[in-house]
ZAMARGU-4260 file (C-alpha; in steps of 0.2 Angstrom, whole numbers, plus 5000, padded with zeros to 4 digits):
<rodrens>
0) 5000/5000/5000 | 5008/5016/4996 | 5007/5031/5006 | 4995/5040/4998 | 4984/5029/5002
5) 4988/5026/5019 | 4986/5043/5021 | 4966/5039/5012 | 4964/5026/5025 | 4967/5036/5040
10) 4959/5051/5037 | 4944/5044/5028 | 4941/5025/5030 | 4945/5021/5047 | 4936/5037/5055
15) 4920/5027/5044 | 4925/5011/5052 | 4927/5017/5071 | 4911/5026/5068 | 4902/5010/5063
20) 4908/5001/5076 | 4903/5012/5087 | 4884/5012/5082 | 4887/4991/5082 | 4893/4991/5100
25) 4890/5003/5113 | 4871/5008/5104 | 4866/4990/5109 | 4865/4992/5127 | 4849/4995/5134
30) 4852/5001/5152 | 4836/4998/5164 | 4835/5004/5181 | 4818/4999/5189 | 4823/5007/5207
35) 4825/5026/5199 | 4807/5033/5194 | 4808/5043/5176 | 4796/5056/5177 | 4794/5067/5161
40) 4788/5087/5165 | 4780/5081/5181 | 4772/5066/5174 | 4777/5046/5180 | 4762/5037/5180
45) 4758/5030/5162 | 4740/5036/5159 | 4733/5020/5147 | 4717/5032/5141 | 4728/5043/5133
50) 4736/5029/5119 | 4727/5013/5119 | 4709/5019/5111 | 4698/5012/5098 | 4690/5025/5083
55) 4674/5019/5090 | 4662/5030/5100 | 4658/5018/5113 | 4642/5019/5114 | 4631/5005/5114
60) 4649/4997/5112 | 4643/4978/5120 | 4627/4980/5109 | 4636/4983/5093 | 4648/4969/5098
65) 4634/4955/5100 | 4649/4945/5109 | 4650/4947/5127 | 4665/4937/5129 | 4674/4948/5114
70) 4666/4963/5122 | 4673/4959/5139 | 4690/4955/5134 | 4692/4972/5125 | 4687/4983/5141
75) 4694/4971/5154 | 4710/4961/5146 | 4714/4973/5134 | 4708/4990/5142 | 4703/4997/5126
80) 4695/5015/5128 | 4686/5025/5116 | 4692/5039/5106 | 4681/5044/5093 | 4664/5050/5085
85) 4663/5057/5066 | 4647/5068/5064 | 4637/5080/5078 | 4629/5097/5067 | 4625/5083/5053
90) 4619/5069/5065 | 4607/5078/5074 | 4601/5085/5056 | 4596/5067/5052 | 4593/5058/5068
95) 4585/5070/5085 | 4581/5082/5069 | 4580/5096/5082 | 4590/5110/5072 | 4577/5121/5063
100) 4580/5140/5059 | 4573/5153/5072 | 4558/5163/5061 | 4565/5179/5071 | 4582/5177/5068
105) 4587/5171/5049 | 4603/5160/5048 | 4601/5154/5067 | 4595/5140/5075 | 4578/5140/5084
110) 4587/5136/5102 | 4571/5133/5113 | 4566/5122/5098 | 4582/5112/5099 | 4581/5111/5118
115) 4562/5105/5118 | 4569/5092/5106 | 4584/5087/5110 | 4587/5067/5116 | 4599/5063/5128
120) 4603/5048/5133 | 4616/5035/5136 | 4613/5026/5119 | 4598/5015/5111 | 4602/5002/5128
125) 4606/5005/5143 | 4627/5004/5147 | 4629/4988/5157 | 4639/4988/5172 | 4655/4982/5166
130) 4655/4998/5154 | 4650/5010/5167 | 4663/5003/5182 | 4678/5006/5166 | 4669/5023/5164
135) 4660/5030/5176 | 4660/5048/5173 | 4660/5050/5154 | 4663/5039/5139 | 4677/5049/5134
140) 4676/5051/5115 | 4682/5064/5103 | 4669/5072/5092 | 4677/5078/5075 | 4661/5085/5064
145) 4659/5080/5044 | 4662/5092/5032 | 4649/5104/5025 | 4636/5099/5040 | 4628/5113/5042
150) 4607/5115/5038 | 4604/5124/5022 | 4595/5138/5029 | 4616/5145/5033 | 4622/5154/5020
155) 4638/5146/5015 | 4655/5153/5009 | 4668/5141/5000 | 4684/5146/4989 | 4686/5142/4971
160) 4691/5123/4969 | 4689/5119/4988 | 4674/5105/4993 | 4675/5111/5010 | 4661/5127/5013
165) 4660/5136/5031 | 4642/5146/5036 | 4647/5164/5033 | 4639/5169/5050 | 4652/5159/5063
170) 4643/5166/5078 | 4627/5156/5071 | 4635/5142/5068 | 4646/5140/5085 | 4627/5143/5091
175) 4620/5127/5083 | 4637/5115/5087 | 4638/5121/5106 | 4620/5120/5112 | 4620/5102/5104
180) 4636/5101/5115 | 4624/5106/5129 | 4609/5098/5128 | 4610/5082/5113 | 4620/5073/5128
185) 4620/5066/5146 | 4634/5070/5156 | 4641/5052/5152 | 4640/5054/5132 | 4646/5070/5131
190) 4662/5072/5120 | 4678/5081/5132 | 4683/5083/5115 | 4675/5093/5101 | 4684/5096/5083
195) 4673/5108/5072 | 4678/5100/5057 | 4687/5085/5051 | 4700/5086/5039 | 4698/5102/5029
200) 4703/5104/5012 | 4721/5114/5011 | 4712/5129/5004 | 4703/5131/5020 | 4719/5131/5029
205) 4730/5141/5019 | 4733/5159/5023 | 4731/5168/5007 | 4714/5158/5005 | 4703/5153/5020
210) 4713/5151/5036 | 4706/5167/5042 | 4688/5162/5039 | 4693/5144/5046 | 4702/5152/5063
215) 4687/5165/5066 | 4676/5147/5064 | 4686/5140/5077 | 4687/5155/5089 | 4669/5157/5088
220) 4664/5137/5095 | 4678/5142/5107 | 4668/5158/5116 | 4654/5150/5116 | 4658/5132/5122
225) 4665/5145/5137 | 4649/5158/5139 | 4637/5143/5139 | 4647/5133/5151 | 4651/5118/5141
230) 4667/5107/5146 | 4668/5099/5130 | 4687/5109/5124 | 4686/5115/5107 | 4703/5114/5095
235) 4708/5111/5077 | 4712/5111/5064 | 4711/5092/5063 | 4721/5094/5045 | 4726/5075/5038
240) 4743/5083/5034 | 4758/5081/5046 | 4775/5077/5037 | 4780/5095/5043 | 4797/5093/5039
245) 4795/5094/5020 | 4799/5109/5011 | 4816/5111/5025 | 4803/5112/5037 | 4793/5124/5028
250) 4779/5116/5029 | 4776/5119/5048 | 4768/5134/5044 | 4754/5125/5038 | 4750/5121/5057
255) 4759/5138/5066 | 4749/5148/5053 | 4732/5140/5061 | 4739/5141/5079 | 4742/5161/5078
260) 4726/5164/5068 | 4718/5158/5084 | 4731/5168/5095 | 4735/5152/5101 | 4719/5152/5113
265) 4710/5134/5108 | 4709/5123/5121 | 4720/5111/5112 | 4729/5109/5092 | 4728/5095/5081
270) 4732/5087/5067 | 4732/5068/5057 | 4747/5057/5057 | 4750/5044/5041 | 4764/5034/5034
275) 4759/5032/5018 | 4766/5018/5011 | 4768/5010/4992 | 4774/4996/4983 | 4787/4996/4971
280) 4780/4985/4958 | 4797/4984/4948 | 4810/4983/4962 | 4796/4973/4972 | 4800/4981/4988
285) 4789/4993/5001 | 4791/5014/5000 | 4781/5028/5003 | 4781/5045/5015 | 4784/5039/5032
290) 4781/5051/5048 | 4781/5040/5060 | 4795/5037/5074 | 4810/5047/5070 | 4802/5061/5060
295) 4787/5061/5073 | 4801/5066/5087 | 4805/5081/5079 | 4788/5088/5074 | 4780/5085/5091
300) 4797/5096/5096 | 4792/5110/5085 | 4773/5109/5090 | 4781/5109/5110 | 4794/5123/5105
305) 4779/5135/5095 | 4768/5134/5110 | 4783/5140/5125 | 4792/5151/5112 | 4778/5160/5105
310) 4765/5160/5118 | 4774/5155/5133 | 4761/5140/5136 | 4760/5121/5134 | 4749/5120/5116
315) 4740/5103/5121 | 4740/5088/5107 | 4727/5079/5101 | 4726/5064/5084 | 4710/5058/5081
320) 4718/5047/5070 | 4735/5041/5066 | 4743/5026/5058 | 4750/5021/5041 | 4738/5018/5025
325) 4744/5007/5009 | 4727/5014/4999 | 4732/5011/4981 | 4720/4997/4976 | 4732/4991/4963
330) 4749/4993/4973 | 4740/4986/4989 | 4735/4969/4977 | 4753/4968/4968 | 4762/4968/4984
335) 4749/4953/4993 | 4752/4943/4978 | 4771/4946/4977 | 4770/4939/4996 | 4756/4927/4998
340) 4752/4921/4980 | 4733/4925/4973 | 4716/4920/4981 | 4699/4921/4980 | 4690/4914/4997
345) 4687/4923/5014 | 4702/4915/5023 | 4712/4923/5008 | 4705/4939/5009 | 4710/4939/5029
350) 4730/4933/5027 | 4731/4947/5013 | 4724/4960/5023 | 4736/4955/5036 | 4750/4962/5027
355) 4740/4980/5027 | 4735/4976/5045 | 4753/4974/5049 | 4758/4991/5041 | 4745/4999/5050
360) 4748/4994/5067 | 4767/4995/5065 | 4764/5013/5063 | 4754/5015/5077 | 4765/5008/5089
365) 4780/5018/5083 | 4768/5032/5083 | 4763/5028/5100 | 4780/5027/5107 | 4782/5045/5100
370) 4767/5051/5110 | 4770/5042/5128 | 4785/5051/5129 | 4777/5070/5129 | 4763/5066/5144
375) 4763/5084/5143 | 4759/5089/5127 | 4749/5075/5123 | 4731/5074/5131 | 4722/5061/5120
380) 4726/5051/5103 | 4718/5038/5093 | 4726/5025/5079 | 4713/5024/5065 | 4707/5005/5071
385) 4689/5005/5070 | 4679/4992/5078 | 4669/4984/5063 | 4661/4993/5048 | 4648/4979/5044
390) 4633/4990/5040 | 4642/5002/5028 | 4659/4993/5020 | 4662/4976/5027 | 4678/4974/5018
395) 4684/4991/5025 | 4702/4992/5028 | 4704/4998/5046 | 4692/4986/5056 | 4697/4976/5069
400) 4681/4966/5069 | 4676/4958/5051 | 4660/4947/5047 | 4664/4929/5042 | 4663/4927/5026
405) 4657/4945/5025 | 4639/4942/5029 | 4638/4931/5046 | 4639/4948/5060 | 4638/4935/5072
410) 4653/4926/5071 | 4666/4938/5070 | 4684/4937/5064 | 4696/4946/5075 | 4710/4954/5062
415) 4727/4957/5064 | 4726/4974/5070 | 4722/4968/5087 | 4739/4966/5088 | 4742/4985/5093
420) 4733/4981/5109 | 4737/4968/5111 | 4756/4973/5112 | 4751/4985/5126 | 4743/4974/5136
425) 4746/4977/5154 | 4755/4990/5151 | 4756/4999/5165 | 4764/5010/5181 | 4778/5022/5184
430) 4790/5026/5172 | 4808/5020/5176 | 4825/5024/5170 | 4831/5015/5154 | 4846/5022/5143
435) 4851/5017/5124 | 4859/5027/5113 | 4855/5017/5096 | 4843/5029/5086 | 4832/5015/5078
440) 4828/5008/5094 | 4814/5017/5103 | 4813/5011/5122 | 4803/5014/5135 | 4800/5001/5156
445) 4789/5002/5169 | 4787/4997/5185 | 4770/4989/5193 | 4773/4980/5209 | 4784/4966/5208
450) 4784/4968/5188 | 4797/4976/5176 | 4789/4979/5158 | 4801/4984/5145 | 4796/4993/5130
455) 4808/4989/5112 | 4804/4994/5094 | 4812/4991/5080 | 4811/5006/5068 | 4820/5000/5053
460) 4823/4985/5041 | 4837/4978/5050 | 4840/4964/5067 | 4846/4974/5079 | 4854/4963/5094
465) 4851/4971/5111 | 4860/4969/5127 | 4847/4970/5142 | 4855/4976/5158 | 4840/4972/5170
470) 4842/4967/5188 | 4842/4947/5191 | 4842/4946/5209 | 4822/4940/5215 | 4818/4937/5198
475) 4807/4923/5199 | 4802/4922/5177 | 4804/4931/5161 | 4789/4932/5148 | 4794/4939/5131
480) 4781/4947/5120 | 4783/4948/5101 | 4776/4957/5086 | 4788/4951/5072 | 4784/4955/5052
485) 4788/4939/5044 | 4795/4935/5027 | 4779/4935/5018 | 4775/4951/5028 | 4761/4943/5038
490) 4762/4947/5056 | 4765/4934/5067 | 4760/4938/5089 | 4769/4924/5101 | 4770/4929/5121
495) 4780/4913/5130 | 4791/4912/5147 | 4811/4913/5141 | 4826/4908/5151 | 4835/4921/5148
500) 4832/4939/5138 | 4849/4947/5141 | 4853/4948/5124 | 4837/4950/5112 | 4838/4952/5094
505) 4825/4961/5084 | 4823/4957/5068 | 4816/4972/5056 | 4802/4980/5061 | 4799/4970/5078
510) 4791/4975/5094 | 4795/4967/5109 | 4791/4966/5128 | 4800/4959/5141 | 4790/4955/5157
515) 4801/4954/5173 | 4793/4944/5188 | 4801/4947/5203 | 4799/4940/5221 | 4795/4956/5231
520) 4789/4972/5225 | 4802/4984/5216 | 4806/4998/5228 | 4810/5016/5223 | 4828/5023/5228
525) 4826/5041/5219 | 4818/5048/5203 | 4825/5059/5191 | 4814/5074/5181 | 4818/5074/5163
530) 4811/5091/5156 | 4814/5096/5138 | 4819/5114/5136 | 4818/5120/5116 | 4830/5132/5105
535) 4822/5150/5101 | 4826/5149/5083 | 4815/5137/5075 | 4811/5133/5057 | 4827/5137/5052
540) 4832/5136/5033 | 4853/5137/5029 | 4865/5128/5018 | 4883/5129/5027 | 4878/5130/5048
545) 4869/5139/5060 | 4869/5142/5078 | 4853/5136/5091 | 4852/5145/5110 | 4845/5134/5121
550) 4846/5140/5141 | 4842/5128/5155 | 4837/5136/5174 | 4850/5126/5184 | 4866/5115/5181
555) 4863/5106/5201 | 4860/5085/5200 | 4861/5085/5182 | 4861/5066/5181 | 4858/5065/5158
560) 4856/5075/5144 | 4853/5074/5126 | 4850/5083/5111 | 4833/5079/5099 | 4837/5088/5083
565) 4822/5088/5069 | 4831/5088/5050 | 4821/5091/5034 | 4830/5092/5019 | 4828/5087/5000
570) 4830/5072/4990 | 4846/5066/4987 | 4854/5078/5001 | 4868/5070/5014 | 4859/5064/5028
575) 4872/5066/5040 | 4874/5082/5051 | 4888/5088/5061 | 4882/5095/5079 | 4892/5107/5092
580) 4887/5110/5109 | 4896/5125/5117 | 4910/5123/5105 | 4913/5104/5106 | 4909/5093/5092
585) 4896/5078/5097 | 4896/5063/5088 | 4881/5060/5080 | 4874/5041/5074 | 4867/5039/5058
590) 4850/5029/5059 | 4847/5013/5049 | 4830/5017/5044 | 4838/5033/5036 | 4834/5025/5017
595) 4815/5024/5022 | 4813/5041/5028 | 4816/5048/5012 | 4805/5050/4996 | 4803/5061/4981
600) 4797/5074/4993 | 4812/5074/5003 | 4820/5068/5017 | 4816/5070/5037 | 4823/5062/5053
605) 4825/5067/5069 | 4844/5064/5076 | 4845/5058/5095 | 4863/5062/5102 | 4869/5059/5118
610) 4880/5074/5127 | 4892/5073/5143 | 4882/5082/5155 | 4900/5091/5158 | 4897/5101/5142
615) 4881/5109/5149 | 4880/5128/5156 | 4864/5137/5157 | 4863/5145/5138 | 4869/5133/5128
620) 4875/5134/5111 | 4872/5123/5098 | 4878/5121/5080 | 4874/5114/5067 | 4880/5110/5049
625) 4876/5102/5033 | 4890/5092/5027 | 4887/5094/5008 | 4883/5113/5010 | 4866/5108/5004
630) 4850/5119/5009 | 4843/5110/5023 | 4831/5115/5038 | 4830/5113/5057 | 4810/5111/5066
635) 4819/5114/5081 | 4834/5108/5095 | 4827/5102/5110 | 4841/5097/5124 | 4833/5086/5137
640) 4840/5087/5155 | 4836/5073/5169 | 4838/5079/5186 | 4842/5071/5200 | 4827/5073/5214
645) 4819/5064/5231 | 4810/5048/5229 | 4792/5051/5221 | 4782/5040/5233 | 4775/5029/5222
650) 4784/5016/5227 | 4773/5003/5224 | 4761/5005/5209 | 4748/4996/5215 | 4746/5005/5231
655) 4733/5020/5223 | 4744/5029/5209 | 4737/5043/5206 | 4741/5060/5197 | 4732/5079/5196
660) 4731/5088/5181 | 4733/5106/5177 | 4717/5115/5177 | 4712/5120/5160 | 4708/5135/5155
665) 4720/5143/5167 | 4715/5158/5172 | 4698/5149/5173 | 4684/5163/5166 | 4667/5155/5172
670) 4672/5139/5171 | 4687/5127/5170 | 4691/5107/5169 | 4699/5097/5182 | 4704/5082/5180
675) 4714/5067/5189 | 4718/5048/5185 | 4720/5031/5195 | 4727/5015/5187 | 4720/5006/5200
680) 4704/5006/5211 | 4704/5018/5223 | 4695/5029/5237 | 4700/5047/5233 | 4693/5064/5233
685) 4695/5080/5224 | 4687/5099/5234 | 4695/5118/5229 | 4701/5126/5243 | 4706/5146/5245
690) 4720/5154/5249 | 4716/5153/5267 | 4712/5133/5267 | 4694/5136/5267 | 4686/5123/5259
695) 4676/5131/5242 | 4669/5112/5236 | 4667/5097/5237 | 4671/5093/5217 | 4671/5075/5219
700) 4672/5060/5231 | 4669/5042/5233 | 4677/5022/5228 | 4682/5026/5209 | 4689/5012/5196
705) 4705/5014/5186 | 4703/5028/5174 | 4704/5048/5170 | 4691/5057/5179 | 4686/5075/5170
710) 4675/5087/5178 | 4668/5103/5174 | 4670/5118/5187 | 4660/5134/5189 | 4667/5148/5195
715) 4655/5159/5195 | 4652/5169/5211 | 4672/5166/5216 | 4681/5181/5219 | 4695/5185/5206
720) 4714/5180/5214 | 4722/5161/5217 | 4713/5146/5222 | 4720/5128/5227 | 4712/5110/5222
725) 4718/5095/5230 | 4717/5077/5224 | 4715/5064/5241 | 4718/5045/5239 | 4726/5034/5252
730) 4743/5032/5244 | 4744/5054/5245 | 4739/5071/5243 | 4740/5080/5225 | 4738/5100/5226
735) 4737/5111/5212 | 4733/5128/5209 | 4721/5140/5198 | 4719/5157/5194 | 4700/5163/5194
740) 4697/5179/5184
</rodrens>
């Protein structure tokens, strides 16, 4: 070899190889620490009725069903909750048909009319007691209204090529939406959630066209939901688009544009995630836009980083629907017959739709994992998993429930996108500490009593062998739960008691969970507070580098830090960055799913980096560079700091976990939501104290069931100034406080 080349091989070739070996090696640890409680932004306790929810209404849920046993498994075993309703303005039109125009005011609704008419009740039966003890307060669903829902006596407005028309007069249509709000429901029906419109077309929500119209729409459901004392929050814009990153983060604006044509004021912001995968009918292999897991990190940063830069507050999330789609009939067929071969009978039909099945509940899991690390930000989503669609499509593609043979309702077939629920099952507890630094690998373990559940996801095509550093002393048994993607693509779901888990290896695409049995209870030694704090400059578009400010309020008991960096850039671009924190270059792995984040519109990740917490001070700066000098864009940086702090005192999960949430609104004008969860039965109580410890209420008390418990808080004749609510169950006190004005 001559020198030249030696000279090659040092300064490019081996820095390649060291850098490989590097992700090979110490990226395959997975460090698990049940004893230290992870809480995220003040929460530790996994709230299951956040994640794990059917695009079902719930109710009359057992009598749609027809199948007590499959009925009871999914409430009980499963724990499925509900998360969604299509259609309020436009069923009450064709069903309580209590929305006709007031002859004194033309345009609006006759309200004493609606009211004398309305029908509220807990469905067509009765909810049976196992419903009722899994919900006792409220069903929970979120209502997302149809497009152009409104009666035809509202004039209507619609731009030039749009589909989507608004009522020109907002106020009279926030009148018709909110008093059906009000009085079409008991309190047990009632939606929390409440989206004006599903879906609108982009000319609606483009700033040059209808976004103005769209926001004042919003704004209007928004006071009145408030003046007539309605808890249900009201948000939007529910737009199916979310691949933000596209256009070097360009694209954001299409949510930030909603967000500040509302002033940011809507009780929560919203949007639809997809992967929308194809088949390569040439090449014979699986392609498409994907959103989920790494790209998902870094837009869910932006939305976070929007909401405390630009208006100082928490912007609350919801998804009433996410997942990934392969809709192209023609793609959908080649790809099953590439796979499985041709077929014409039911049990065909079912192992074919598997393969869709598998791609949908894939990206819901990595979606999912995405969302249970932001407890903060994320209030309520839901994977587009219906429960059946018998009476309108029985060959829809997003059921979980199909009719034999398409025609026998009473002997259902359970499809393969039970899986997703079924890979959470018994999920549950605190949050524990769990380190790896390999960025296809998204992780997450908790602690329930004497168990140890940890969280692995496979986010690319490759095995990825994992070494699990969990405690072994009391362990009494192993169970291993698997969701592996098999040759043909069909998914196959196994859950059997191992030997030894130590070392795992997850093929492409896996999910897996290990289950931990010990002898005693897992006790807690300490618990650290990770918070994420974001860089001030967001959407940043540059070709060479550019410099992100990031300040943190103390460097005491700093225990980890790393950095979550969203990338967009276009097709074809390097898809490696080089990252400085106060002046020292960070090494920064390249993800293996990198080749499947990209398509024709670009490519977008999100790059996880672990920093010595030596390098922190309290503004930090950190640069970044585009190796090929390329135009590229940055959503945001977001550096997330654990800190050391005193044991929670949830020690053992299954001693009453409970947590308080923040009131919401806050300052509460008229009225305000307070809400509190259990995972596990529990006597508690909830009463509003002022500033002197005077009790005010009484809110709530009694024996409640596992679950999120929402209730609706008047403050009319209060005093403006601060006020205090306190959460009482047997394992502790929760206090919060509210500002009344």
């Amino acid at each position: 070899m001559n020198q030249s080349l030696i000279s090659f091989y040092k300064a490019i070739i081996l820095p390649i190889l060291l850098f490989a070996n590097l992700i090979v090696s110490a990226q395959t640890v997975v460090d698990i620490q049940p004893n230290v409680t992870k809480s995220i932004a003040g929460h530790s306790v996994l709230d299951r009725n956040k994640y794990f929810n059917l695009c079902y209404t719930g109710v009359n849920f057992e009598a749609v069903v027809g199948n007590t046993t499959i009925s009871n498994r999914y409430l009980n075993d499963l724990e499925i909750g509900f998360g969604r309703s299509l259609s309020l303005v436009a069923a009450a039109t064709k069903y309580t048909k209590n929305i006709v125009q007031d002859a004194a005011r033309p345009g609006y609704v006759n309200v004493p009319y609606l009211i004398a008419n309305a029908k509220p009740t807990n469905g067509n039966t009765a909810p049976s007691a196992t419903i009722k003890a899994r919900f006792p307060t409220n069903i929970g669903n979120l209502y997302t209204d149809n497009h152009n829902s409104y009666p035809s006596f509202m004039p209507k407005e619609v731009y030039a090529g749009s589909t989507d028309s608004l009522p020109v007069n907002k106020v009279a249509a926030a009148e018709i939406a909110v008093s059906l709000l009000k009085y079409n429901f008991t309190d047990w029906t009632r939606p929390p959630i409440f989206e004006p419109i599903n879906e609108p077309t982009w000319q609606l929500l483009d700033k040059a066209k209808m976004l103005t119209n769209l926001a004042d729409f919003h704004n209007q459901m928004w006071i009145k939901a408030k003046s007539l004392g309605v808890s249900t929050l009201i948000g939007g814009a529910c737009s199916s688009f979310s691949a933000y990153y596209n256009g070097n983060y360009g694209d954001f604006r299409k949510f930030s544009d909603f967000v500040d044509a509302t002033s940011g004021n809507l009780d929560f912001y919203s949007f639809h995630i997809y992967d929308f995968h194809r088949w390569d009918s040439i090449n014979h292999k699986q392609i498409g836009r994907v959103t989920s897991g790494l790209p998902l990190e870094g837009i869910m940063d932006l939305v976070a980083a929007y909401g405390k830069v630009t208006y100082n507050k928490d912007l609350k999330f919801y998804s009433s629907e996410h997942g990934g789609t392969l809709n192209v009939a023609d793609q959908k067929k080649a790809m099953q017959k590439w796979f499985i071969g041709s077929g014409t009978d039911f049990a065909y039909d079912m192992k074919a739709k598997s393969i869709t099945d598998f791609l949908m509940v894939n990206s819901c899991i990595s979606n999912t994992m995405v969302f249970m690390d932001r407890p903060q930000l994320v209030e309520k989503v839901t994977p587009f998993i219906l429960m059946e669609s018998f009476a309108w499509d029985p060959k829809y593609h997003a059921s979980i429930l199909v009719a034999n043979n398409y025609t026998d309702k009473k002997n259902w077939y359970e499809s393969a996108q039970i899986h997703f629920f079924k890979y959470f099952q018994g999920v549950k507890g605190r949050r524990i500490l769990t380190k790896c630094a390999h960025p296809d690998v998204q992780q997450q373990a908790y602690v329930n009593g004497n168990k140890l559940m940890v969280l692995l996801n496979n986010l690319s095509d490759n095995s990825i062998t994992l070494s699990l550093n969990y405690p072994t002393l009391n362990l009494d048994s192993l169970v291993l739960r698997r969701l592996v993607r098999n040759a043909d693509y069909t998914p196959t779901f196994s859950q059997s008691k191992v030997a030894d888990a130590q070392s795992i290896t997850l093929t492409g695409k896996e999910s897996a969970i290990l289950f931990c049995n010990y002898s005693q209870p897992i006790s807690e030694s300490y618990q650290v507070e990770e918070n994420p704090y974001y860089a001030t400059e967001m959407m940043r578009q540059f070709s060479t580098n550019s410099l992100f400010n990031v300040s943190i309020p103390s460097l005491s008991n700093i225990e980890y830090a790393y950095l979550r960096i969203g990338v967009g850039r276009g097709t074809g671009t390097d898809r490696n960055i080089s990252v400085w924190l106060n002046g020292t270059q960070l090494t920064v792995p390249m993800e293996l799913s990198a080749a499947r984040l990209e398509d024709t519109s670009g490519y977008g990740s999100t790059k996880i980096i672990q920093v010595d917490k030596a390098l922190l001070q309290v503004v930090n700066v950190v640069k970044v560079a585009f190796n090929d000098a390329k135009t590229g864009g940055i959503g945001t940086v977001t550096l997330c700091v654990g800190t050391k702090k005193a044991p929670s005192a949830v020690n053992i999960i299954d001693a009453e976990p409970a947590s308080l949430d923040q009131n919401f609104p806050n300052p509460a004008i008229g009225s305000t939501v307070l809400s509190f969860s259990l995972t596990n039965p529990a006597r508690a109580s909830l009463k509003v104290y002022d500033v002197a410890g005077k009790e005010i209420q009484t809110v709530a008390s009694g024996n409640f069931q596992p679950g999120k418990y929402q209730y609706n808080f008047s403050t009319k004749g209060l005093t403006k100034g601060v006020y205090f609510y306190r959460l009482t169950t047997e394992s502790g006190d929760f206090n919060r406080k509210m500002v009344v004005e």
